[in-house]
N, C-alpha and C positions, 0 to 999 in steps of 0.2 A: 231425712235420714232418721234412721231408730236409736237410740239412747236410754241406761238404766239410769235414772234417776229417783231420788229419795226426797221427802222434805226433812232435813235435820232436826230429830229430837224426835220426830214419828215413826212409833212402833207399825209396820204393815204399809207403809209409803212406798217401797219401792215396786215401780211400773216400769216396763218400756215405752217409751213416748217416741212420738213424731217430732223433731225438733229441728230448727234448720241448719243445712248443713255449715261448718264454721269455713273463713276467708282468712287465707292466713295473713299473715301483717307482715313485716320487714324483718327479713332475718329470718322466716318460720318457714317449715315444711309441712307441705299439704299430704298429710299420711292416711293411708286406707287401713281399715283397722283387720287382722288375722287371727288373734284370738286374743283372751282375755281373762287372768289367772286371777279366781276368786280365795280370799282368804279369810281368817277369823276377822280382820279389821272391816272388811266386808261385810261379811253376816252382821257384824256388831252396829254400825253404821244403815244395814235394811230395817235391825232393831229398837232402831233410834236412840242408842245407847249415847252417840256426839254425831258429831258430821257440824261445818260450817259452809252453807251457800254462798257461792260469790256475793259481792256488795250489790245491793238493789235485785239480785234474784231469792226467789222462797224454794226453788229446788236446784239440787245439784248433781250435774253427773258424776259416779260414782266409778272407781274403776281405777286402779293404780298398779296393776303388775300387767304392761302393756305387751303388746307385739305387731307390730304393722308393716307396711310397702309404701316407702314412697312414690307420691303422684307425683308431687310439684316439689320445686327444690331451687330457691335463689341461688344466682349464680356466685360461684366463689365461697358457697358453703359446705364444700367439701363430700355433700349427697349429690346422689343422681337419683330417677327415677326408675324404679323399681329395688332399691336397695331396701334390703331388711333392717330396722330400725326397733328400740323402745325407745320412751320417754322418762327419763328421769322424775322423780316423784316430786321431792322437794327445791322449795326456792328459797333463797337469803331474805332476810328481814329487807325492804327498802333502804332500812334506817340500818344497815348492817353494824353488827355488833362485833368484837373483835374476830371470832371466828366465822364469822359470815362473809365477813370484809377481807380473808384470807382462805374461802374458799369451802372452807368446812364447818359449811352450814346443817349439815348433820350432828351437830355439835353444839347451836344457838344458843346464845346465855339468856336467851329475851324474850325466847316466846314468840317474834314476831313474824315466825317464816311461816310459809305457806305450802301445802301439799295439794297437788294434783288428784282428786276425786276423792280429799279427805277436809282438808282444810280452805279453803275462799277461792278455789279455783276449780272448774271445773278437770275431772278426769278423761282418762281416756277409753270407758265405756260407752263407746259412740263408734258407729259404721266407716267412721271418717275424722280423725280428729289432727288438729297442729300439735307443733310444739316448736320451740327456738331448737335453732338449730346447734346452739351451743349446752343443749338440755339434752340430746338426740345423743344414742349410741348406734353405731352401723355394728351390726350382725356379721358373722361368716354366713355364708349362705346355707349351707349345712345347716344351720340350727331352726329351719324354715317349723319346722315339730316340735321343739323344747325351748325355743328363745324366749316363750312365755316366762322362762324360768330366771330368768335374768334378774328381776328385783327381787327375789328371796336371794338370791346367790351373792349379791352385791350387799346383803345384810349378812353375811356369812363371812364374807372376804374383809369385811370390817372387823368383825368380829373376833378374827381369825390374825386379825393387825395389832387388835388389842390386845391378845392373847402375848402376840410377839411381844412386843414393848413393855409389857406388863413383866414379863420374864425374862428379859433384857435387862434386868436394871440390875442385874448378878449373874453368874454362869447359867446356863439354862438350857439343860437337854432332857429331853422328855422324850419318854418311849412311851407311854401309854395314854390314852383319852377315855373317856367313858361320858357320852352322851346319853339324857334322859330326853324320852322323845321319838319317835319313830313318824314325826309329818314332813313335811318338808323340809324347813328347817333344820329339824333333827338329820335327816337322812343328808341334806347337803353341808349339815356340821362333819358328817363322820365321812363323807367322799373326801373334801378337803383332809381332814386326819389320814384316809388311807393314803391320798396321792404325797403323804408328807412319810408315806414309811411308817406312820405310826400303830402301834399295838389298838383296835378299835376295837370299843364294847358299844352296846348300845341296848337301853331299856326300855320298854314300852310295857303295855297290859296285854296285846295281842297275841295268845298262843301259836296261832298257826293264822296262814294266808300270806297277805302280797308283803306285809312289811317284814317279817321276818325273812323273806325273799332275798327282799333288796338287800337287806344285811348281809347275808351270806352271800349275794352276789358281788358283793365290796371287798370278802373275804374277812368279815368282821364275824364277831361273839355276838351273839342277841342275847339278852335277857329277859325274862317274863314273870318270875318270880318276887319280884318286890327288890326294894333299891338291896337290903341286908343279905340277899343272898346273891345280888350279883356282885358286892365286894369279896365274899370268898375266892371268886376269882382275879380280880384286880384293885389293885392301891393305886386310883389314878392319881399319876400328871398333872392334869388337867381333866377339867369338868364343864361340858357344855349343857348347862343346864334349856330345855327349849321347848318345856309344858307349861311354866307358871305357875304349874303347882304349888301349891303354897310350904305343903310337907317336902315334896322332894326338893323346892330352895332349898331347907336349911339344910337336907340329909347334903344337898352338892357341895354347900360351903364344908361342910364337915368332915367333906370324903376323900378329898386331896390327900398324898404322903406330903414331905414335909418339902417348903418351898413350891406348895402347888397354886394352881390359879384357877381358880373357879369363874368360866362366863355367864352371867344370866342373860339371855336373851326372850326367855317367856316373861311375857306383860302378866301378873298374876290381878285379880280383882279386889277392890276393895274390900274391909268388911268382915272377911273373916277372922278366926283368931285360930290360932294355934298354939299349943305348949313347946317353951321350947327351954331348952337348959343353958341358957345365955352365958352363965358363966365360963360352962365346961367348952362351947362355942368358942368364947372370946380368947379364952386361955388358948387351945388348938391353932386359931389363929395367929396369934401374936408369940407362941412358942416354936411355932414351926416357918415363921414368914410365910406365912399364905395370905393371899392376895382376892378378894371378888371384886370383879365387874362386869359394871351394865355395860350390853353393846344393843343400840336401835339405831335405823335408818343407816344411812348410806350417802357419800357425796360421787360427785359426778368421780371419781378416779375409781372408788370403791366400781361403780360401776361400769367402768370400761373393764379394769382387770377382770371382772366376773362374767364379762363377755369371753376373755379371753378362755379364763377356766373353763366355761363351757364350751368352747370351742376343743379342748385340749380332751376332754374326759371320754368318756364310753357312752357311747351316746346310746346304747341298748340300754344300758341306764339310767339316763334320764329320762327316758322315752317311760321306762319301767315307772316312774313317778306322779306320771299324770293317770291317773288310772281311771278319770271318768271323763268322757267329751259331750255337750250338750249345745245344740244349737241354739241361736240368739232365741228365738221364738220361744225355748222352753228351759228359759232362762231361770224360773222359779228351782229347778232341780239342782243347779249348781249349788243353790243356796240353804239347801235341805240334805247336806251330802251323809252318806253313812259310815259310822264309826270305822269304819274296814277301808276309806278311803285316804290316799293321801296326797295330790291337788286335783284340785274338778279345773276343767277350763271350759271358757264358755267359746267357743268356734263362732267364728263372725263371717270370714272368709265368704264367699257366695254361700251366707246362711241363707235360710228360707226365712 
């Protein structure tokens, strides 16, 4: 079978290779692979930016926002064959640490968990791949087109838990959001805001095409004019911050009314520096009870519920999301996608 594989830490490594096909073990489903959602950790990982190969291998397949059919399915593990499935990303530390040992391993204090086509195990970028079937989520069948979309979504719906709890800890009613961001992330921060009833803005650099689209297809505000003029219109809420951008962090911490809660969910890079007016920062915060936090990865609940929500949503909408398809063989294109795009999926399905 074919598989994208990288050697970790090598800029221009990543190939499709012949590789054999895998045998599942006890407790695992033998899944045919459908398509395959490439993201920034992706690109980053072709550009040998990190990436870990399994123990005793020098390459790894790559590939963690899965979508497949199952073939094979031990008996009594709740699949059948031909059930639409992904695969859950991350696993607990062996040596579980207290929230590993309680399931929310999304959460590790230890460093020692492991990720599926990121971290010592391989992904599921391959024609055919397993997984435990306690890792496995079953699909509505319905989402046979956008289930790719399940692991952004399931980092979303965590995200979106945090937000809760976070504004929970006092009265908490929000009417408005304002997400920076217009890629996936972004756009399935603000589908969750709309289906909550919420007042949705949402900002990005693109004047006109598909993103601004989908915003007004949500029934959201877009913005394109810079963070300062889309506060003329709104004093968020809440702030899903989901570029990394290093400027528009502080502007999100800064932009809440009072009692608001800023999510970061963009990984921003190291290295840079910015000016910032910490004081006037600190002050805002601590006078108004405003709240930031980080939300990454997802555990196995985060991602059943995000099945769910896809199941539940406008699926001309999601559909709307994937805006480039590319078969296995011309796989490089995924990986080179243009700033007007917002997810590429790589089509595995009877690829060529």
């Amino acid at each position: 079978m074919r598989a994208l594989t990288v050697e970790p830490g090598v800029k221009g490594s990543l190939s499709l290779e012949e590789v054999d096909e895998p045998a599942p073990g006890p407790g695992e489903l033998l899944v045919d692979a459908v398509a395959l959602g490439v993201c920034g950790t992706d690109r980053e990982l072709a550009d040998g930016e990190y990436g870990w190969a399994p123990a005793g291998a020098d390459r790894l397949i790559i590939g963690h926002e899965s979508l497949g059919r199952v073939r094979e399915a031990p008996e009594g593990s709740g699949f059948a064959p031909g059930d639409l499935v992904v695969g859950v990303v991350r696993r607990p530390d062996p040596e579980p640490c207290g929230a590993c040992a309680r399931g929310l391993f999304d959460n590790c204090r230890n460093g020692g968990y492991t990720e599926r086509g990121i971290k010592e195990i391989h992904g599921y970028g391959s024609e055919v791949w397993t997984v435990e079937a306690d890792y496995a989520v079953k699909l509505d069948p319905s989402l046979a087109e956008v289930g790719v979309l399940l692991e952004p979504m399931s980092v979303l719906v965590k995200a979106w838990e945090q937000i809760d709890r976070v504004g929970g800890r006092s009265w908490f009613d929000p009417r408005t959001v304002l997400v920076t961001g217009a890629g996936p992330i972004g756009l399935l921060a603000a589908l969750i805001g709309a289906q909550r009833g919420l007042e949705v803005h949402v900002l990005d650099r693109a004047e006109d095409g598909h993103k601004p689209e989908l915003v007004h297809a949500l029934g959201a505000t877009y913005h394109y004019e810079g963070f300062a003029k889309a506060l003329e219109s709104v004093v968020p809420d809440i702030v899903v911050e989901a570029t990394g951008a290093e400027a528009l962090v502080f502007d999100a911490m800064a932009a809440t009314g009072a009692f608001g809660v800023t999510c970061l969910t963009g990984v921003s890079p190291a290295g840079r520096r910015v000016t910032v007016d910490a004081g006037s920062l600190n002050r805002d915060i601590v006078l108004e009870n405003d709240v930031v936090v980080g939300s990454v990865n997802a555990n196995l609940e985060h991602c059943t519920r995000a099945a769910q929500v896809l199941a539940e949503s406008d699926q001309d909408f999601l559909k709307g999301l994937i805006t480039k398809r590319v078969p296995l063989a011309e796989y490089q294109e995924a990986f080179h996608a243009g700033s007007g795009e917002v997810k590429v999926v790589i089509d595995i399905e009877g690829a060529a």
